[in-house]
Biopython code that builds the backbone (N, CA, C, O; Angstrom):
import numpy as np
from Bio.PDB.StructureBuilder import StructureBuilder

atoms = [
    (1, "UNK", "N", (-14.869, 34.597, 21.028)),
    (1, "UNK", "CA", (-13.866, 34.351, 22.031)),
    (1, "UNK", "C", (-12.826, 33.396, 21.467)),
    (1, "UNK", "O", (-13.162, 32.384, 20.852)),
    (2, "UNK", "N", (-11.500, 33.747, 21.694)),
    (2, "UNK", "CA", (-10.208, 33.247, 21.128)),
    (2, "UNK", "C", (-9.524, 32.475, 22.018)),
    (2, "UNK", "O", (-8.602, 33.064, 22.582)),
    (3, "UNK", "N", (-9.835, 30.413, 22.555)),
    (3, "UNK", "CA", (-9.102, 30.246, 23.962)),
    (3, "UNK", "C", (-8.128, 29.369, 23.632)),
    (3, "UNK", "O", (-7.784, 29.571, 22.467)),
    (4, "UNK", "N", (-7.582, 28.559, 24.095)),
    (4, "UNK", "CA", (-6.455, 27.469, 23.917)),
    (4, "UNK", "C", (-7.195, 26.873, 24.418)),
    (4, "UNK", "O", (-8.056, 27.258, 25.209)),
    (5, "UNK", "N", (-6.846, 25.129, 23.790)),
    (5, "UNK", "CA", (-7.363, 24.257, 24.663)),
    (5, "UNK", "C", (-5.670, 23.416, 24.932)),
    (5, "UNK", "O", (-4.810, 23.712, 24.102)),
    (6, "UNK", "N", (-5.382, 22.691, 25.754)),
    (6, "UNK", "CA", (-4.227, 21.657, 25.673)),
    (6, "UNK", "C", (-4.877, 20.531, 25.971)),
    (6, "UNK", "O", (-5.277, 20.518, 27.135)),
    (7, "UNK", "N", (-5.205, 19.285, 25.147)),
    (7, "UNK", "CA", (-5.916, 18.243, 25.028)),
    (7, "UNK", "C", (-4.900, 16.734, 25.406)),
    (7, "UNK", "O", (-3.856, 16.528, 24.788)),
    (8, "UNK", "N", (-5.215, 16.147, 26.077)),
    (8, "UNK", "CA", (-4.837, 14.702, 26.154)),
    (8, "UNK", "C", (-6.139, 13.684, 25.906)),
    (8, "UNK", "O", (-7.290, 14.032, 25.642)),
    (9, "UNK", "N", (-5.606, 12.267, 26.075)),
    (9, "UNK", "CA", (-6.157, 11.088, 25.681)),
    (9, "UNK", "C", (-5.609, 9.788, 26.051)),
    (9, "UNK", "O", (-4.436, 9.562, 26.350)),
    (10, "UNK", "N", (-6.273, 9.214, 26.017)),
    (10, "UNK", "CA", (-5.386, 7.883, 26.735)),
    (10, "UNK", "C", (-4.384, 7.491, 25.989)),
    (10, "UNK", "O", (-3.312, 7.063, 26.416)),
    (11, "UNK", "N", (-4.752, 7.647, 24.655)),
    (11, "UNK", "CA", (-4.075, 6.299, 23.598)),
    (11, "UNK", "C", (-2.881, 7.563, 23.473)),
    (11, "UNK", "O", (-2.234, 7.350, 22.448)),
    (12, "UNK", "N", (-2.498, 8.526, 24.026)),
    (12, "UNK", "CA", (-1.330, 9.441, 23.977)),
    (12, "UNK", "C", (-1.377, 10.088, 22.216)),
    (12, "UNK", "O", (-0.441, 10.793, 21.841)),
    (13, "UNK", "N", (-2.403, 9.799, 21.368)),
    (13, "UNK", "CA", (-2.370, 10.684, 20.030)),
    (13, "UNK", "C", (-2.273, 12.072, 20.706)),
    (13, "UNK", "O", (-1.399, 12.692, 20.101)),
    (14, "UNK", "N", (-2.750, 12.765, 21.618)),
    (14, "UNK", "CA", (-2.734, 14.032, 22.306)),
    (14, "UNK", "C", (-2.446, 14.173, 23.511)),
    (14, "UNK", "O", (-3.228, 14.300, 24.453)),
    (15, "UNK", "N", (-1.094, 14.151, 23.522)),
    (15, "UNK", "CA", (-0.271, 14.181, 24.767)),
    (15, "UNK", "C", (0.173, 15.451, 25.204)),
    (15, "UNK", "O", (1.371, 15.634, 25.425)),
    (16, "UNK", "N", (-0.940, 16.642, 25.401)),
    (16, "UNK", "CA", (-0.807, 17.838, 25.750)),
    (16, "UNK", "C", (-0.625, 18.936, 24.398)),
    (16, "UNK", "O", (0.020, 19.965, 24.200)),
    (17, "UNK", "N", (-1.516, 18.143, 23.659)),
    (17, "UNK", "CA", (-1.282, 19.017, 22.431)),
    (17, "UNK", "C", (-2.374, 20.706, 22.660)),
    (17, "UNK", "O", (-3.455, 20.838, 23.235)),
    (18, "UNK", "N", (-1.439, 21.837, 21.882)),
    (18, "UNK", "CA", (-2.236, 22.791, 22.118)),
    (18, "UNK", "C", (-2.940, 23.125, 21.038)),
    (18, "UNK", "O", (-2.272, 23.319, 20.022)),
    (19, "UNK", "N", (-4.475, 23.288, 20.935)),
    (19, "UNK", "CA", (-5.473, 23.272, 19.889)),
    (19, "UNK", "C", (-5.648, 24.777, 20.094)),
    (19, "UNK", "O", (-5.174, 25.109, 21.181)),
    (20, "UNK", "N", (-6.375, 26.188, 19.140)),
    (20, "UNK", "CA", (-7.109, 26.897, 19.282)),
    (20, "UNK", "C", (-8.486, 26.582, 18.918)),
    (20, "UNK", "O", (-8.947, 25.894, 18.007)),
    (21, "UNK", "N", (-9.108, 27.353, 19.989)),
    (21, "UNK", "CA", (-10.740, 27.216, 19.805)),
    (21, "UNK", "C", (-11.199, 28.449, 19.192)),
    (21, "UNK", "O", (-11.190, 29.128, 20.219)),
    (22, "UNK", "N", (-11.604, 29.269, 18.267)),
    (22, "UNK", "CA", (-12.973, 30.100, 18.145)),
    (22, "UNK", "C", (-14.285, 29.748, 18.426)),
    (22, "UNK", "O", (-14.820, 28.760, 17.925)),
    (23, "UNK", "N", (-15.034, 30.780, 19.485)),
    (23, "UNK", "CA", (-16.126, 30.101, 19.926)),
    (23, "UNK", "C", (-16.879, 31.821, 20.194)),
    (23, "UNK", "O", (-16.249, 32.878, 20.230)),
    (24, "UNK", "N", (-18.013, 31.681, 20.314)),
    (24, "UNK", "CA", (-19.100, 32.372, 20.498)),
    (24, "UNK", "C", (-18.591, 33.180, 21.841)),
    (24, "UNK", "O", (-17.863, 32.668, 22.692)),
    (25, "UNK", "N", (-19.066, 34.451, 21.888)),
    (25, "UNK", "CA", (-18.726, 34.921, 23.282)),
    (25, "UNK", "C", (-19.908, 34.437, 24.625)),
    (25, "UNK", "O", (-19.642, 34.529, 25.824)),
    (26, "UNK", "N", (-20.836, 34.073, 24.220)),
    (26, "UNK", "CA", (-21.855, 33.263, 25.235)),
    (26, "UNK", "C", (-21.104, 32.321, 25.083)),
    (26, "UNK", "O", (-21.815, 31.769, 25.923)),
    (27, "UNK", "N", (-20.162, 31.378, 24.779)),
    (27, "UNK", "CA", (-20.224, 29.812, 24.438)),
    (27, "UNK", "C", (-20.098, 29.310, 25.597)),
    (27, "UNK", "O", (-19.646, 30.096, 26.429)),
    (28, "UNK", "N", (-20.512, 27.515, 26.222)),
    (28, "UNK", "CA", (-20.953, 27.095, 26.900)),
    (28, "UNK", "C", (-19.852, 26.113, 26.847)),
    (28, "UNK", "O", (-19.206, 26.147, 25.799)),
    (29, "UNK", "N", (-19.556, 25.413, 27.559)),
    (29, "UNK", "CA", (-18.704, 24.468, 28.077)),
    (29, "UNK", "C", (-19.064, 23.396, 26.745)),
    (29, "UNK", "O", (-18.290, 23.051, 25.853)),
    (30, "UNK", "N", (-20.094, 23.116, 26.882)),
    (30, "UNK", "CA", (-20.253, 21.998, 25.851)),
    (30, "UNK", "C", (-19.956, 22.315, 24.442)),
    (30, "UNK", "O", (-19.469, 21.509, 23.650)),
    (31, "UNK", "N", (-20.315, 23.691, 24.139)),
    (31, "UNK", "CA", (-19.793, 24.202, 22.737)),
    (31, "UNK", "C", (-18.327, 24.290, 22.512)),
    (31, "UNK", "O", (-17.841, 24.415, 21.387)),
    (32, "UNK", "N", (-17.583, 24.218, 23.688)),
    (32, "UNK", "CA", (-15.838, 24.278, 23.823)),
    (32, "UNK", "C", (-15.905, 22.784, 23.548)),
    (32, "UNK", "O", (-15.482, 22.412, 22.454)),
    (33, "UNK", "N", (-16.503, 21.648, 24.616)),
    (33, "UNK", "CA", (-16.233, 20.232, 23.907)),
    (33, "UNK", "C", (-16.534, 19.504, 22.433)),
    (33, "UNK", "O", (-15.795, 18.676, 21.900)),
    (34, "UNK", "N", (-17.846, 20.030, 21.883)),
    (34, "UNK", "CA", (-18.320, 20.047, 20.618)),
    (34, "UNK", "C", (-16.954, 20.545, 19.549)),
    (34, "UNK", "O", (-16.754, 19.982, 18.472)),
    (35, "UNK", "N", (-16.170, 21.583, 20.021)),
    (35, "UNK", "CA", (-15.215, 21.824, 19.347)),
    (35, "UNK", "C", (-13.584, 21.111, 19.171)),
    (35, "UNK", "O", (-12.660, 21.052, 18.360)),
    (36, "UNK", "N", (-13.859, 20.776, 20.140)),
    (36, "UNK", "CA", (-12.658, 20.051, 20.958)),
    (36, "UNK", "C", (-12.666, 18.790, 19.756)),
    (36, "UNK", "O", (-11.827, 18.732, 18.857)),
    (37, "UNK", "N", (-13.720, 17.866, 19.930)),
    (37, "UNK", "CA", (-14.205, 16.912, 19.070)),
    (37, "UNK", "C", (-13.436, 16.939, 17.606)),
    (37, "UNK", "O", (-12.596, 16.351, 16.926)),
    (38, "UNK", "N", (-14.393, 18.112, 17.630)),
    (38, "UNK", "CA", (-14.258, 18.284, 15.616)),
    (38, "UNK", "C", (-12.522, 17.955, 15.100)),
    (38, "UNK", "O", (-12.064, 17.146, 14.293)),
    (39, "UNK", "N", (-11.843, 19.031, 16.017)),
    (39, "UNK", "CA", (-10.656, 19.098, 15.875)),
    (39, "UNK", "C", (-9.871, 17.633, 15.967)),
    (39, "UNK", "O", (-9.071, 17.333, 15.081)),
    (40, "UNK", "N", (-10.126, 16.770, 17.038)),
    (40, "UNK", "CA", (-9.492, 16.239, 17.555)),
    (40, "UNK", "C", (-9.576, 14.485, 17.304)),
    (40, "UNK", "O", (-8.579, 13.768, 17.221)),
    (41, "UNK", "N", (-11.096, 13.977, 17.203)),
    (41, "UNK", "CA", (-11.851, 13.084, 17.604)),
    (41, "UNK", "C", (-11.875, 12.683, 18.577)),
    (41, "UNK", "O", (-12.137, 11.506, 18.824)),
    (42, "UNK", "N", (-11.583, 13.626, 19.479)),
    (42, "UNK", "CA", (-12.026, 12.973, 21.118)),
    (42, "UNK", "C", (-13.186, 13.160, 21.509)),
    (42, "UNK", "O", (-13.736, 14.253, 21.369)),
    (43, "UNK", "N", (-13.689, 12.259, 21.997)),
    (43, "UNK", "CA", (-15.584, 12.111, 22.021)),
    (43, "UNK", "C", (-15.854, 12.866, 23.149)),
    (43, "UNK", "O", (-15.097, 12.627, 24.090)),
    (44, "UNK", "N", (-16.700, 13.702, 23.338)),
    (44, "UNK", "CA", (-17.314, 15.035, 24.009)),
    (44, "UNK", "C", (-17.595, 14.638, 25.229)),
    (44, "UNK", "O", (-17.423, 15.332, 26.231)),
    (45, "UNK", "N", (-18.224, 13.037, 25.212)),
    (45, "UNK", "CA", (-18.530, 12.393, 26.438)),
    (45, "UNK", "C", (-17.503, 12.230, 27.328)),
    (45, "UNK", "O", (-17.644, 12.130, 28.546)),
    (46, "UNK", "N", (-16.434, 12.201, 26.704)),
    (46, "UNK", "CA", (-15.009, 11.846, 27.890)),
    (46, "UNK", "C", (-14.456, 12.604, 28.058)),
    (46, "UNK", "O", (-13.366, 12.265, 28.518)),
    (47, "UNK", "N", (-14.580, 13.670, 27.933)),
    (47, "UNK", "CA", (-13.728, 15.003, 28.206)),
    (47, "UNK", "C", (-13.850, 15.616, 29.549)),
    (47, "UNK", "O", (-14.885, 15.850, 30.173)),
    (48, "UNK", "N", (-12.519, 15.856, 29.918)),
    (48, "UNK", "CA", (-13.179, 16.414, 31.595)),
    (48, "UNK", "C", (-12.196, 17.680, 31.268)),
    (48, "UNK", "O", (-10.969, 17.725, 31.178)),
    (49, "UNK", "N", (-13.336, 18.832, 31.104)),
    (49, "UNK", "CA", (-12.484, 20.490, 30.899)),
    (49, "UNK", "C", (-12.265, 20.819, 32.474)),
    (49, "UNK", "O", (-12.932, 20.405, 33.422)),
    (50, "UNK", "N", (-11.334, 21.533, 32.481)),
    (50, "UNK", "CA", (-10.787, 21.892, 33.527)),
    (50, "UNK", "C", (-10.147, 23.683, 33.399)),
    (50, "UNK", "O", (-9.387, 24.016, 32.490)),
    (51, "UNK", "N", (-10.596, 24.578, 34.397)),
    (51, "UNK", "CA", (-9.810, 25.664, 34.076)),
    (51, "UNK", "C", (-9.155, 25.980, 35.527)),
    (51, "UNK", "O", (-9.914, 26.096, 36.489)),
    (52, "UNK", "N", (-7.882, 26.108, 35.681)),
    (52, "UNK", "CA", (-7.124, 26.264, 37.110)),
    (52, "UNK", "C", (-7.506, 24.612, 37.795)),
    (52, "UNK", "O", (-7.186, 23.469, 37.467)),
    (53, "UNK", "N", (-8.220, 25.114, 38.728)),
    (53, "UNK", "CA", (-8.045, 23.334, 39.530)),
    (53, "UNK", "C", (-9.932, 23.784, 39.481)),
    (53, "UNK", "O", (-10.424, 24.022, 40.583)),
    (54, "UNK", "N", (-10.636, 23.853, 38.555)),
    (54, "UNK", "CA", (-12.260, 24.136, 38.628)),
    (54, "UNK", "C", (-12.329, 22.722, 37.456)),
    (54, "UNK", "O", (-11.545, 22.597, 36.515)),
    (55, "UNK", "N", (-13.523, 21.690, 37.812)),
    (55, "UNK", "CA", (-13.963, 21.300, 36.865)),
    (55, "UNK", "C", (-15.023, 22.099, 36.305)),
    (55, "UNK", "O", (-15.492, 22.911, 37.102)),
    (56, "UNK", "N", (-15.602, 22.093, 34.983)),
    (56, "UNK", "CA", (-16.322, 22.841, 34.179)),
    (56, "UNK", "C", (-17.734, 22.039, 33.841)),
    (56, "UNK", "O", (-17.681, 20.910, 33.355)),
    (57, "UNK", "N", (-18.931, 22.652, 34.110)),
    (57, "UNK", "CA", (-19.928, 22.021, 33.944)),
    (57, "UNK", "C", (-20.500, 22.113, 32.507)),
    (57, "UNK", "O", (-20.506, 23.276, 32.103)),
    (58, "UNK", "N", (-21.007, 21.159, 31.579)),
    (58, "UNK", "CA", (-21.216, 21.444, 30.282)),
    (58, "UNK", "C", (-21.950, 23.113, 30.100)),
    (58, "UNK", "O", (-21.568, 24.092, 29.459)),
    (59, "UNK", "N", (-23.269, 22.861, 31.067)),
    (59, "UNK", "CA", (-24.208, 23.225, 30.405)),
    (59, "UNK", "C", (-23.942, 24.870, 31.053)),
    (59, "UNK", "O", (-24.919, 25.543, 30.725)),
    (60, "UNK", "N", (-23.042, 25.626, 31.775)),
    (60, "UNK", "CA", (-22.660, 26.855, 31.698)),
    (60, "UNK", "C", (-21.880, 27.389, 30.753)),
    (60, "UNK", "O", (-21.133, 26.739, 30.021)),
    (61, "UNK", "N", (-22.059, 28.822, 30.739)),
    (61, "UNK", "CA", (-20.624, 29.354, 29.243)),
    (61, "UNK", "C", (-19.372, 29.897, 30.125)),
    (61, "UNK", "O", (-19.300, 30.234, 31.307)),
    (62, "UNK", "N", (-18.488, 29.849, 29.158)),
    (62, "UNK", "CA", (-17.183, 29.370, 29.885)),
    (62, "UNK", "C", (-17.057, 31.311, 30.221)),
    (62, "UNK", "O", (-15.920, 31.615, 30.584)),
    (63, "UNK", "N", (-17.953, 32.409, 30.142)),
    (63, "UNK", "CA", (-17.462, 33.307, 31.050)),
    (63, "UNK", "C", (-17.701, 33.448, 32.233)),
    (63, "UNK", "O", (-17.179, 34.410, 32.797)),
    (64, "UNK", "N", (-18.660, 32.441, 33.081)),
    (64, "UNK", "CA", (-19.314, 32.028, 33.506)),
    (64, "UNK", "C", (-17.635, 31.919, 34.830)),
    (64, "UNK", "O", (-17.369, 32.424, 35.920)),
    (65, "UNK", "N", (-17.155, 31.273, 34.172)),
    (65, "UNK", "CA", (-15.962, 30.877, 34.975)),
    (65, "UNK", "C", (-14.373, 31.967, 35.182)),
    (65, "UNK", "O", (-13.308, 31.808, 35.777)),
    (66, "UNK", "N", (-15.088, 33.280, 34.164)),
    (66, "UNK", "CA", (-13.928, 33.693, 34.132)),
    (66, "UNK", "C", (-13.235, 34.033, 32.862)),
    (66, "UNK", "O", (-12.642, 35.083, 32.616)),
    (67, "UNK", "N", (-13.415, 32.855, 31.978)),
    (67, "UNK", "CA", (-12.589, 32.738, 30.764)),
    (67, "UNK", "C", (-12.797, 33.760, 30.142)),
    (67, "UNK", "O", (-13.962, 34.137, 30.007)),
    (68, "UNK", "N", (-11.996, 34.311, 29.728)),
    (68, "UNK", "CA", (-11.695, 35.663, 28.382)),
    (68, "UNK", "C", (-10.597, 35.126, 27.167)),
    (68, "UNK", "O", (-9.813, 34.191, 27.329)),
    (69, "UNK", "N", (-10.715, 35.833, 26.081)),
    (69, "UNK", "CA", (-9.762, 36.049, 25.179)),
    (69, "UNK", "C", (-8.414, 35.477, 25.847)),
    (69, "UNK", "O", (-7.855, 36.070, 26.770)),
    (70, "UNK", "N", (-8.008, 34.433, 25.371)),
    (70, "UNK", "CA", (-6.420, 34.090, 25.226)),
    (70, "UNK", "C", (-6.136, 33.380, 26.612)),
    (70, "UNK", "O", (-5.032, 33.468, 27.149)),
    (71, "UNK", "N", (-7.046, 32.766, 27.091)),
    (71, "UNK", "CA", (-7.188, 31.775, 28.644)),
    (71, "UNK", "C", (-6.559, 30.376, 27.386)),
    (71, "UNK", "O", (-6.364, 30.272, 26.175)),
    (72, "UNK", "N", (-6.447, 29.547, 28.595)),
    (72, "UNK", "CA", (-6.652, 28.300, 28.207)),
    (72, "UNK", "C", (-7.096, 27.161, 29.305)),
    (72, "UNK", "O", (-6.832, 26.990, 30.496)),
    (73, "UNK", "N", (-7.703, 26.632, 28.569)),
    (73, "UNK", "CA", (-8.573, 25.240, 29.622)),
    (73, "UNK", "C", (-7.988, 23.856, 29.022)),
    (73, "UNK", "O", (-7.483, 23.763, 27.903)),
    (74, "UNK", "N", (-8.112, 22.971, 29.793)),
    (74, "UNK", "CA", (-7.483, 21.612, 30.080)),
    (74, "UNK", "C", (-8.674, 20.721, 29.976)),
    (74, "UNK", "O", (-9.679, 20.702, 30.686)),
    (75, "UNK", "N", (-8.215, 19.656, 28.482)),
    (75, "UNK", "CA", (-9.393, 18.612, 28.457)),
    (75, "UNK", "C", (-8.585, 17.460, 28.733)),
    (75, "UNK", "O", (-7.366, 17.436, 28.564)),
    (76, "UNK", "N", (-9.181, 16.635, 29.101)),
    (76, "UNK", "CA", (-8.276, 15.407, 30.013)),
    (76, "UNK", "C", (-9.201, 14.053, 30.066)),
    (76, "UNK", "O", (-10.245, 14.051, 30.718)),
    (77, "UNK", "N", (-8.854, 13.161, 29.502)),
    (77, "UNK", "CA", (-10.280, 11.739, 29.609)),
    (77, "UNK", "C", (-10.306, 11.542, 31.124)),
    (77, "UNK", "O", (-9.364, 11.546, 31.916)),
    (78, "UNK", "N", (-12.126, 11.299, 31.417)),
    (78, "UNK", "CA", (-12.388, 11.110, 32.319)),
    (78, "UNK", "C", (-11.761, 9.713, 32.749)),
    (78, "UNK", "O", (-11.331, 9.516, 33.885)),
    (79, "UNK", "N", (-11.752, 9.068, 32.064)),
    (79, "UNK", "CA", (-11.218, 7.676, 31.901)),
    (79, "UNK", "C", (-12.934, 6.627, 32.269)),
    (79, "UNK", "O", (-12.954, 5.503, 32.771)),
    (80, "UNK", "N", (-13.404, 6.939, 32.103)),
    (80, "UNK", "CA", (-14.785, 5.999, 31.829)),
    (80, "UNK", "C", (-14.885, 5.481, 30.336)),
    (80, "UNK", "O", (-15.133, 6.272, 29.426)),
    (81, "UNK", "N", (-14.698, 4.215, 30.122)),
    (81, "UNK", "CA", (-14.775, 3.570, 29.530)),
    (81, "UNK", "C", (-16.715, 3.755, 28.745)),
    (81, "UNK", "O", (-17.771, 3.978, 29.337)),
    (82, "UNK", "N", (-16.401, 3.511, 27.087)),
    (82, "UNK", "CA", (-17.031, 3.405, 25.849)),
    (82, "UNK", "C", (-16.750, 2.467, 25.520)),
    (82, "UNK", "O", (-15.617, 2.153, 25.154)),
    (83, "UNK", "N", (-17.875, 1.652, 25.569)),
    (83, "UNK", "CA", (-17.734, 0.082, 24.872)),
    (83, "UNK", "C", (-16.770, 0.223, 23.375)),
    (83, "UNK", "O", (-15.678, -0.229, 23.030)),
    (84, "UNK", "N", (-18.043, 1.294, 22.574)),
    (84, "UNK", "CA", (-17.375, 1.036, 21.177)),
    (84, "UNK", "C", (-16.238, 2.069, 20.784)),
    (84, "UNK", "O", (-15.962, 2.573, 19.695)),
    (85, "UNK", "N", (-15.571, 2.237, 22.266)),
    (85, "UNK", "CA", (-14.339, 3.461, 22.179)),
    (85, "UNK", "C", (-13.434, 3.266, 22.987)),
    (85, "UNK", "O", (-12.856, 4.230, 23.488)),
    (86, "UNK", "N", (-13.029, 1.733, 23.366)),
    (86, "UNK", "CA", (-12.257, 1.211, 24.995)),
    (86, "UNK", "C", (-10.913, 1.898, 24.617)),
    (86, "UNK", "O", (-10.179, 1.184, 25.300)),
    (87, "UNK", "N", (-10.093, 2.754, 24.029)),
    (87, "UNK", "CA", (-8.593, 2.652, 24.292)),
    (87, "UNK", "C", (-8.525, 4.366, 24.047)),
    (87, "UNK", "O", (-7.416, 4.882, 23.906)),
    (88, "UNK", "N", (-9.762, 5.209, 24.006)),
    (88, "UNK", "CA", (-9.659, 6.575, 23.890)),
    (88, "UNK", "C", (-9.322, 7.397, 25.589)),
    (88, "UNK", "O", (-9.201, 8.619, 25.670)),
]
sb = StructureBuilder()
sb.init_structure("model")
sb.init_model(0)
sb.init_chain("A")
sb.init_seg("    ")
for serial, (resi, resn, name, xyz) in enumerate(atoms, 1):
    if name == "N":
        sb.init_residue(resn, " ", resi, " ")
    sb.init_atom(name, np.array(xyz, "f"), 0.0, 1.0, " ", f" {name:<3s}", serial, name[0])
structure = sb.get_structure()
């Protein structure tokens, strides 16, 4: 599966930047954040995916919600603070 992600962050390094994901056609919400990561260094824990106005639960796969080929989902900091990560 081929999706967009458009990623933000607090510290504005990703101020709606658009990433592509390749991912598994089962893939699971958390395997979209796991990816998100790699790309990005935004920590998996603070990510709040979003597709339309749905938050996304890790542990379902994102067809689960719909998503196909050439969607895109919205990662956005939850804004909960990481001691050893306060300005992400």
């Amino acid at each position: 599966m081929h999706i967009k992600a458009i990623v933000y962050n607090k510290t504005r390094k990703y101020a709606g930047h658009t990433i592509d994901l390749n991912l598994g056609d089962n893939a699971t919400v958390a395997e979209a954040k796991s990816k998100i990561e790699e790309m990005t260094t935004v920590p998996s824990q603070i990510q709040w995916i979003v597709f339309g106005t749905t938050h996304l639960e890790d542990s379902k796969p994102l067809r689960e919600y719909g998503i196909r080929d050439g969607y895109t989902i919205y990662s956005t900091p939850t804004y909960v603070e990481i001691q050893d990560m306060p300005n992400l």
